[in-house]
DOKEBA-89306 format. One line per 2 residues: number of its first residue (from 1); for each residue x, z, y of C-alpha. Coordinates in nm, 3 decimals, always signed. Each point is the difference from the previous one (the first is absolute). Last residue first. Layout:
residues N
NUM = X/Z/Y ~ ...
This chain:
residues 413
413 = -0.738/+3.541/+5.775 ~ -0.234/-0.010/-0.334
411 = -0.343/+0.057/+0.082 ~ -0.060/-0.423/-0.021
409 = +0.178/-0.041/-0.289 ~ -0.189/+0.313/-0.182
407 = -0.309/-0.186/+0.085 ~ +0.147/-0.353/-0.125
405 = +0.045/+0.191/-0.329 ~ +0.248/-0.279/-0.185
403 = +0.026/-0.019/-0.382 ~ +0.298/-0.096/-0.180
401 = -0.050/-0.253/-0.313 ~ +0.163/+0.173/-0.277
399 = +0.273/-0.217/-0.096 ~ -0.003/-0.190/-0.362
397 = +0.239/+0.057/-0.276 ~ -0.136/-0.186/-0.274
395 = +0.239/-0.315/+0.081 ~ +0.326/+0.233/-0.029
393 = -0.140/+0.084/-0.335 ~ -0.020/-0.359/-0.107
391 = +0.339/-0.084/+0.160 ~ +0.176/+0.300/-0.170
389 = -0.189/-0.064/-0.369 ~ +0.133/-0.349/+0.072
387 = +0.388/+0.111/+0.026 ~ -0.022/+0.169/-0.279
385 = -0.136/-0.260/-0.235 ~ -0.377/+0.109/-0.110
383 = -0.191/-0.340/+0.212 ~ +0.225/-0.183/-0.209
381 = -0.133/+0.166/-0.321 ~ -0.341/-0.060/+0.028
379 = +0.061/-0.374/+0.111 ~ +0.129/+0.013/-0.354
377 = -0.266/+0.137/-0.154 ~ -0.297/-0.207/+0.189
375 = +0.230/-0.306/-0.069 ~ -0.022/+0.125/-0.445
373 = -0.373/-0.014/+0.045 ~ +0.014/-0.365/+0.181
371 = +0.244/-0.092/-0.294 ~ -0.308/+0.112/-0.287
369 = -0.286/-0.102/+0.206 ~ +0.160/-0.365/+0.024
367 = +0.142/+0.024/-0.389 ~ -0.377/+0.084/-0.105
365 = -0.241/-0.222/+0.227 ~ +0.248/-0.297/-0.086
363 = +0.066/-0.353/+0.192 ~ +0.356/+0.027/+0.118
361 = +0.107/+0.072/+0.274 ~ +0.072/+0.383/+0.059
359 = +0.219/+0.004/-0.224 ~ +0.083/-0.320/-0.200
357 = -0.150/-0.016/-0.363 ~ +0.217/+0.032/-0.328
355 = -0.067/-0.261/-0.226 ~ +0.262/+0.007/-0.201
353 = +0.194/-0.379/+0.030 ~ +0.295/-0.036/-0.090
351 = +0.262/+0.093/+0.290 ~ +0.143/-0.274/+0.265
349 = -0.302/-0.251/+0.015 ~ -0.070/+0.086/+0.392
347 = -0.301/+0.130/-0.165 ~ +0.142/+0.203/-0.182
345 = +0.298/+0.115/+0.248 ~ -0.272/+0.113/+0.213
343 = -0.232/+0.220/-0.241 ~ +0.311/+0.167/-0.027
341 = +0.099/+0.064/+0.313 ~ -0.336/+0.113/+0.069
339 = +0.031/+0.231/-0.250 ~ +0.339/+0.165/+0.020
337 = -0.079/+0.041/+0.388 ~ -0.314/+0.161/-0.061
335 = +0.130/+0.267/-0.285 ~ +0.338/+0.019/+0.236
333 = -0.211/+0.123/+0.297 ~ -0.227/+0.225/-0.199
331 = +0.313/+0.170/-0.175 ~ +0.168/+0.014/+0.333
329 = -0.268/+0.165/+0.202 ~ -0.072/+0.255/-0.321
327 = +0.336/+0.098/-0.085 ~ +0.106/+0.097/+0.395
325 = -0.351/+0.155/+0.030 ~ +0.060/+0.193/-0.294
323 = +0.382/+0.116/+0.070 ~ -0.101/+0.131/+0.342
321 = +0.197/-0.078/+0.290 ~ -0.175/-0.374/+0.071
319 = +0.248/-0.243/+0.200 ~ +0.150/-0.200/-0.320
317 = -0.321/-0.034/-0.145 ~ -0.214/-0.116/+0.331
315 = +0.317/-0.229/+0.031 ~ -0.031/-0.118/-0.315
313 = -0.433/-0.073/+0.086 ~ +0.091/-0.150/+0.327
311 = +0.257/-0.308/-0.116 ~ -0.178/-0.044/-0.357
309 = -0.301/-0.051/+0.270 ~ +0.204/-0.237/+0.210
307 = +0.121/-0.179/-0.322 ~ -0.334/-0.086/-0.124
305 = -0.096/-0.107/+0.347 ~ +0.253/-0.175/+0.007
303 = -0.078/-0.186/-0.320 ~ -0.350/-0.065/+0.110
301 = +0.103/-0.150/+0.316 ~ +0.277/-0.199/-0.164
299 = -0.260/-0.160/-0.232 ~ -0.224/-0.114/+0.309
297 = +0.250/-0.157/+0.175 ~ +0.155/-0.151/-0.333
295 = -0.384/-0.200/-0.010 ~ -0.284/+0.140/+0.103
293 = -0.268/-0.159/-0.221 ~ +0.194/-0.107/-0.313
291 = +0.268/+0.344/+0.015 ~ -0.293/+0.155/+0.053
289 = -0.172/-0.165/-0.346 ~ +0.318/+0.129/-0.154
287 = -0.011/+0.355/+0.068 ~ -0.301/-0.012/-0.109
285 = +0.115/-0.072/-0.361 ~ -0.104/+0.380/-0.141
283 = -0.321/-0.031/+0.153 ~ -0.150/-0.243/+0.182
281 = +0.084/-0.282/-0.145 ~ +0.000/+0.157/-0.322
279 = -0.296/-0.185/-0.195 ~ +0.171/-0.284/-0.039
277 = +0.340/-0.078/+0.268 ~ -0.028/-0.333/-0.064
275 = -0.427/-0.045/-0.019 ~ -0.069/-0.037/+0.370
273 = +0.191/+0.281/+0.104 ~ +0.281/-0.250/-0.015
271 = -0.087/-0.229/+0.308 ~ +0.040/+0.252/+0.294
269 = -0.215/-0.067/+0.290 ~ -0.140/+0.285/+0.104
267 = +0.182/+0.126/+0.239 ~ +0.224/-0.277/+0.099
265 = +0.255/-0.276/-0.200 ~ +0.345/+0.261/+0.060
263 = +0.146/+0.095/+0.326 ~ +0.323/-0.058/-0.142
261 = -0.038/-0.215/-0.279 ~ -0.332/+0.096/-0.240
259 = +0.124/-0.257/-0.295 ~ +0.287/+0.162/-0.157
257 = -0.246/+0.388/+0.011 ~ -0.299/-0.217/-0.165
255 = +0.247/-0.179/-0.290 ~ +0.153/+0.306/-0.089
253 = -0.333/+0.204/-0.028 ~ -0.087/-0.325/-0.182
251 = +0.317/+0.053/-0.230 ~ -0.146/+0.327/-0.114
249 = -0.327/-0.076/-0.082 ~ +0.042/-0.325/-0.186
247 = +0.311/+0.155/-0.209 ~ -0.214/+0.193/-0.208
245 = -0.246/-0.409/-0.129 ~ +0.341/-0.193/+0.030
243 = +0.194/+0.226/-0.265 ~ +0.344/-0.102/-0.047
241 = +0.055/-0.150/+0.327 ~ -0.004/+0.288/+0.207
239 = +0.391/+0.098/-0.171 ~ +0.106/+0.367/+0.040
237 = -0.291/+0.084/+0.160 ~ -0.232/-0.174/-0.192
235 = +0.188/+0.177/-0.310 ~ -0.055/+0.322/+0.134
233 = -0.371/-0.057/+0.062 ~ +0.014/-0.117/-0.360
231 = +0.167/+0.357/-0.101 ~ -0.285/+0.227/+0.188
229 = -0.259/-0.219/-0.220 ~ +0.175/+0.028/-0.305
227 = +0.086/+0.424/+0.024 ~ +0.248/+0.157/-0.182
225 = +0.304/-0.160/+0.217 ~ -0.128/+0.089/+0.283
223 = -0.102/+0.395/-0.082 ~ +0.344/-0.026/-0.130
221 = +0.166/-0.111/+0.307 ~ -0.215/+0.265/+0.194
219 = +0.163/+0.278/-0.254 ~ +0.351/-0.112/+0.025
217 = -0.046/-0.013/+0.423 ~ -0.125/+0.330/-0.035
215 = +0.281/+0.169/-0.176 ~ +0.224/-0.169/+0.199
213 = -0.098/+0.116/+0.267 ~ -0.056/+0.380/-0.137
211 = +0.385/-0.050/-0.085 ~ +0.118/-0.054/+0.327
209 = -0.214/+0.238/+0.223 ~ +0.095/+0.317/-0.264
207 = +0.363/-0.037/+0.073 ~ -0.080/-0.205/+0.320
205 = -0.088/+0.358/+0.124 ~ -0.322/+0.094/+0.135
203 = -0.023/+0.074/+0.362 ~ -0.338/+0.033/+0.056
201 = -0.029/-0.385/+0.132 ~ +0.115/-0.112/-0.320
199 = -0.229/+0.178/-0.255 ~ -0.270/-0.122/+0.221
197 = +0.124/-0.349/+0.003 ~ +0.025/-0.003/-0.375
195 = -0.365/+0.134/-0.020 ~ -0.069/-0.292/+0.277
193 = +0.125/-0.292/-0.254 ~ -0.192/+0.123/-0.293
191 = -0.317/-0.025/+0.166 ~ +0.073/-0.330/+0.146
189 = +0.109/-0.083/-0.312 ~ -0.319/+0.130/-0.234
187 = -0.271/-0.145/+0.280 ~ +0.195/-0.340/-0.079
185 = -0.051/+0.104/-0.374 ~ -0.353/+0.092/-0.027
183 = -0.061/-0.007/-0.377 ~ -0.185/+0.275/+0.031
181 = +0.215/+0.189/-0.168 ~ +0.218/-0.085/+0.258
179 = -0.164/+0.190/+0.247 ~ -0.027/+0.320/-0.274
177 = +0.359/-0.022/-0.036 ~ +0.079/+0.039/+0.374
175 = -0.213/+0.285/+0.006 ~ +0.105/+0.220/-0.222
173 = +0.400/-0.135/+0.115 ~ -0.093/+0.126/+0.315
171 = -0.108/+0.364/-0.162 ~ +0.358/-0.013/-0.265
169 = +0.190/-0.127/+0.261 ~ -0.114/+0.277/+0.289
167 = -0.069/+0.346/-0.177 ~ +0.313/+0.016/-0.011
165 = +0.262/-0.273/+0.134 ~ +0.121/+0.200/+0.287
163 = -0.002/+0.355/-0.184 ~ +0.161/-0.124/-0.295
161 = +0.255/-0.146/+0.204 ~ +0.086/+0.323/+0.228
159 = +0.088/-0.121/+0.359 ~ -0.358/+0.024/+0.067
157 = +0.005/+0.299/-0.032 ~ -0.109/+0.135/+0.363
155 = -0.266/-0.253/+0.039 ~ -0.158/+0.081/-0.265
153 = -0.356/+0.008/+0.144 ~ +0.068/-0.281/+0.199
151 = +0.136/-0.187/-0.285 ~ -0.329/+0.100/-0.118
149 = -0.198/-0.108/+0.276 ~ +0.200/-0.363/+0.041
147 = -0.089/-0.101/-0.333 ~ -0.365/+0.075/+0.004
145 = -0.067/-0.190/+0.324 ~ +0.215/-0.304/-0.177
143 = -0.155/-0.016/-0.309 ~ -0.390/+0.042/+0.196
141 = +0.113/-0.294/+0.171 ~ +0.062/-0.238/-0.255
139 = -0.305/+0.113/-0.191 ~ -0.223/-0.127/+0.246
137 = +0.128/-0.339/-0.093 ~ +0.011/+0.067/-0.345
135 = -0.395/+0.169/+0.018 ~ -0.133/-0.438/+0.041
133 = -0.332/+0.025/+0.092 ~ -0.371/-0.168/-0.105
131 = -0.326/+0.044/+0.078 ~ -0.253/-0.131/-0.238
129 = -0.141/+0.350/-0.073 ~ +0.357/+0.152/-0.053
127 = +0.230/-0.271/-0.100 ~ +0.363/+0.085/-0.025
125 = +0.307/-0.194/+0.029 ~ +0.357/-0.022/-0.146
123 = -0.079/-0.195/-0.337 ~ +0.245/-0.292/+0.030
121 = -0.136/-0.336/-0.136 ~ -0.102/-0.163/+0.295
119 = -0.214/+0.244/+0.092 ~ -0.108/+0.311/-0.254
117 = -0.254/+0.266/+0.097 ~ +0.053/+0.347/-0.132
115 = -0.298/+0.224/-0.030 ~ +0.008/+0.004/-0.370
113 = +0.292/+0.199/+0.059 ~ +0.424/-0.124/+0.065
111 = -0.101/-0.065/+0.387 ~ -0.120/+0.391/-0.025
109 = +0.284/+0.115/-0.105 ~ +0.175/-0.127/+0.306
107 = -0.262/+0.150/+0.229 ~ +0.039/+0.319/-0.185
105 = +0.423/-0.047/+0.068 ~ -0.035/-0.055/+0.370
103 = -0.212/+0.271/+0.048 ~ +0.213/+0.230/-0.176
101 = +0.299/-0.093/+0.232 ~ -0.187/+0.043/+0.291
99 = -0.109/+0.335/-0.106 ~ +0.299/+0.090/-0.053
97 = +0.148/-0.122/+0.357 ~ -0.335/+0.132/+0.162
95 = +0.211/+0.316/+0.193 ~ +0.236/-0.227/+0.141
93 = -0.320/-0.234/+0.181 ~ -0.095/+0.321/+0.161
91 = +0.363/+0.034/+0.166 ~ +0.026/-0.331/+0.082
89 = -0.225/+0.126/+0.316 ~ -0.370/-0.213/-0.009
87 = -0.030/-0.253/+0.307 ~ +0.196/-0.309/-0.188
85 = -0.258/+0.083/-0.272 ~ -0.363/-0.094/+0.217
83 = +0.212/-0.289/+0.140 ~ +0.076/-0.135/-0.312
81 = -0.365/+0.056/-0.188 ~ -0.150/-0.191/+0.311
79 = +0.250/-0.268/-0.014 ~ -0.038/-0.048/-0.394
77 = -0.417/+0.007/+0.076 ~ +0.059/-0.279/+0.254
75 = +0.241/-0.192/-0.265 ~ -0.255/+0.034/-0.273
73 = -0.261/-0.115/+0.166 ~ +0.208/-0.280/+0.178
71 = +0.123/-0.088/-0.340 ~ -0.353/-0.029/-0.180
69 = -0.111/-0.237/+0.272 ~ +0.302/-0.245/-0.006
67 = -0.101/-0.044/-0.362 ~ -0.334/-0.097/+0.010
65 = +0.034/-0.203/+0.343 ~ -0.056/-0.340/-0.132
63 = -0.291/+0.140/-0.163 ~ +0.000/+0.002/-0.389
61 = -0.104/-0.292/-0.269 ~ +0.322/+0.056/-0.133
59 = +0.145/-0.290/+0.162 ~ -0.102/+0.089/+0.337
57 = +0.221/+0.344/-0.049 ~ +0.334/-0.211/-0.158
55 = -0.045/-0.209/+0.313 ~ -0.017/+0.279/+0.235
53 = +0.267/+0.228/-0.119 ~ +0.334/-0.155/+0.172
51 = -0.193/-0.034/+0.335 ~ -0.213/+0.352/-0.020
49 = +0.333/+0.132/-0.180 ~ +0.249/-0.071/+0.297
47 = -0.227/+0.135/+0.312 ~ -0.082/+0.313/-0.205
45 = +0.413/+0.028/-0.087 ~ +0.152/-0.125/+0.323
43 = -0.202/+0.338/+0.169 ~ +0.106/+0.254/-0.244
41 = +0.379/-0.195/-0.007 ~ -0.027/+0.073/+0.372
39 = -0.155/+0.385/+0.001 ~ +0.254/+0.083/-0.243
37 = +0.242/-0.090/+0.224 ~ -0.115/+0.153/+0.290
35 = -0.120/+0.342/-0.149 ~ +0.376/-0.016/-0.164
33 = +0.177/-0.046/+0.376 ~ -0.243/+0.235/+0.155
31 = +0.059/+0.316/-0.237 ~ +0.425/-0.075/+0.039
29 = -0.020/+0.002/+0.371 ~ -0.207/+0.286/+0.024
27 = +0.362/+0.216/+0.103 ~ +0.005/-0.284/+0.239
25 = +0.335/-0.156/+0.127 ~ -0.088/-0.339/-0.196
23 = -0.347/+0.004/+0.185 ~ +0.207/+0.042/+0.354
21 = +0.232/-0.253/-0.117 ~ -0.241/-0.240/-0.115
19 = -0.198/+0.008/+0.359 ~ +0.147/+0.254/+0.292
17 = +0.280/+0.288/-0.050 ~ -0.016/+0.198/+0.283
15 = +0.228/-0.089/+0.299 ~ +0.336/+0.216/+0.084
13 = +0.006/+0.111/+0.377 ~ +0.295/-0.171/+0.131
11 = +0.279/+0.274/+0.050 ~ +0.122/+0.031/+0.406
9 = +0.284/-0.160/+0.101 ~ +0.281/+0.221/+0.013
7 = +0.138/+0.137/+0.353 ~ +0.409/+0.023/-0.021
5 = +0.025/-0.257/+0.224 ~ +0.292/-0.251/+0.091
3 = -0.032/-0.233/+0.325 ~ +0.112/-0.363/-0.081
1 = +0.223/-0.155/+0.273
């Protein structure tokens, strides 16, 4: 016969969060997830240009390690520069929107002077005492910074259309038209691309979204059409038969990505940096030589980590409570998404090619500063969400340490 009891059994103590789900729980959890991503593609990226870069580097009478060198500079003083940022309060960075904005335009200008260094036929670079920099890249995130401050400025109009869109198109269009002036047109969409996902992101209606698209896409077709050499990379695209010596490039990024397999041929083994990729193996067709080397493992692992940091730096967005943050995490996080996705579908032979790098893989002193810049910002901002200003503070509260008399112990009775 079973004996009834009204005693309850007593509550199992609940267990902290261990592993993923404790990092997942953390009000850091956004801050670690981009430092980790970033800090893979950083890391895929040297290993990935001293293979892909090698051959071209031998060939030009260089070391093997010419290139490879230049990117770990760079990419240690990027880190540096990030870190240094992610410690300063967005605040500060609010108060340089202008002057980001007039930086931005001076280096501009200054691509259009005698100072301007062409490459390939577009005009984007500088050379000051044979050192040379690309101010579009840079410029990317001083648009963004100086966005976000004066919607944050106006934050209480914002429902007022002139007082969304002004100063903003007429100063991002300044800049936009001095990029293409330099006849820089994959700069030009990526550009183009994050001032409509700016206007989006503050709320602009499709009224104003629609048209602007439009707009732009009429204006990049006829930037296409008016140019031969953007219109044969067109035609390659459309049909890679109809000019063997353009279609070379593109169909041996093909070629390398069909031919790594799963695991791919090894590191250091690809076949098409040796003349089938040209001079871009390790550039804007890297993405190709690690398809070659690592195979589809190795191409998933950069797309995730893509995805994990489009992933952290939304959620950084959606979390922030003040309009600039909120405009500056996602506007950095869709410029390097847009990007990289872009640079992808090239060399996966889906867009013409425009010779737009990869972030944080590519070979480039200018685009690798530039993104590691824009990481500093955003880490910025995730260590500024509400919940992460309570955990930091939380962290700076520190116990006095108690002292003992052992005298006064002793009198005590």
């Amino acid at each position: 016969m079973a004996i009834a009891t009204d005693t309850a059994a007593p509550p199992r103590p609940t267990e902290a969060p261990t592993g993923i789900r404790a990092l997942a729980a953390s009000p850091m959890a956004d801050f670690y997830l981009v430092t980790f991503a970033v800090t893979i593609l950083c890391a895929i990226g040297g290993m990935m240009v001293l293979s892909a870069s090698s051959v071209l580097a031998q060939a030009d009478g260089r070391s093997p390690y010419y290139y490879a060198t230049r990117q770990m500079i760079f990419m240690v003083v990027g880190v540096v520069a990030a870190v240094a940022i992610s410690r300063i309060n967005p605040r500060v960075l609010q108060r340089l929107g202008w002057a980001g904005w007039g930086i931005a335009m001076g280096g501009l200008l200054l691509v259009l002077s005698p100072l301007g260094h062409s490459v390939n036929g577009n005009q984007n670079w500088i050379n000051i005492g044979g050192f040379t920099f690309q101010p579009s890249e840079f410029a990317k995130l001083g648009l963004i910074i100086w966005a976000a401050a004066i919607w944050h400025t106006k934050r209480g109009r914002l429902h007022e259309v002139p007082q969304l869109l002004i100063p903003f198109v007429p100063g991002a269009g300044i800049l936009l038209a001095l990029i293409l002036a330099g006849k820089d047109l994959g700069t030009g969409i990526v550009v183009g691309i994050v001032i409509i996902a700016l206007l989006f992101f503050i709320g602009t209606s499709l009224r104003v979204l629609v048209p602007s698209m439009i707009l732009g896409v009429t204006a990049m077709l006829l930037l296409v059409i008016g140019s031969g050499n953007r219109m044969a990379r067109v035609n390659v695209f459309l049909d890679p038969q109809s000019n063997t010596d353009l279609s070379s490039q593109p169909m041996a990024a093909v070629y390398a990505l069909a031919s790594g397999g799963w695991w791919g041929l090894g590191l250091g083994a690809s076949k098409q940096k040796w003349g089938g990729l040209k001079d871009a193996a390790h550039t804007d067709f890297i993405f190709a030589v690690i398809g070659e080397e690592l195979g589809l493992f190795g191409v998933l692992v950069v797309i995730a980590m893509f995805a994990l940091l489009a992933r952290a730096g939304f959620s950084i967005a959606l979390r922030s409570d003040k309009i600039f943050n909120r405009i500056v995490a996602s506007g950095i996080t869709a410029w390097l998404l847009v990007q990289g996705l872009i640079n992808i579908m090239v060399v996966m032979h889906l867009l013409p090619v425009l010779g737009i790098p990869l972030p944080f893989v590519s070979s480039g002193g200018s685009a690798l500063l530039a993104n590691l810049l824009a990481v500093g910002v955003l880490l910025a901002c995730a260590r500024d969400t509400p919940d992460a200003r309570r955990h930091l503070a939380s962290r700076k509260r520190v116990a006095r340490p108690r002292m003992t008399s052992i005298l006064a112990a002793g009198r005590a009775r």
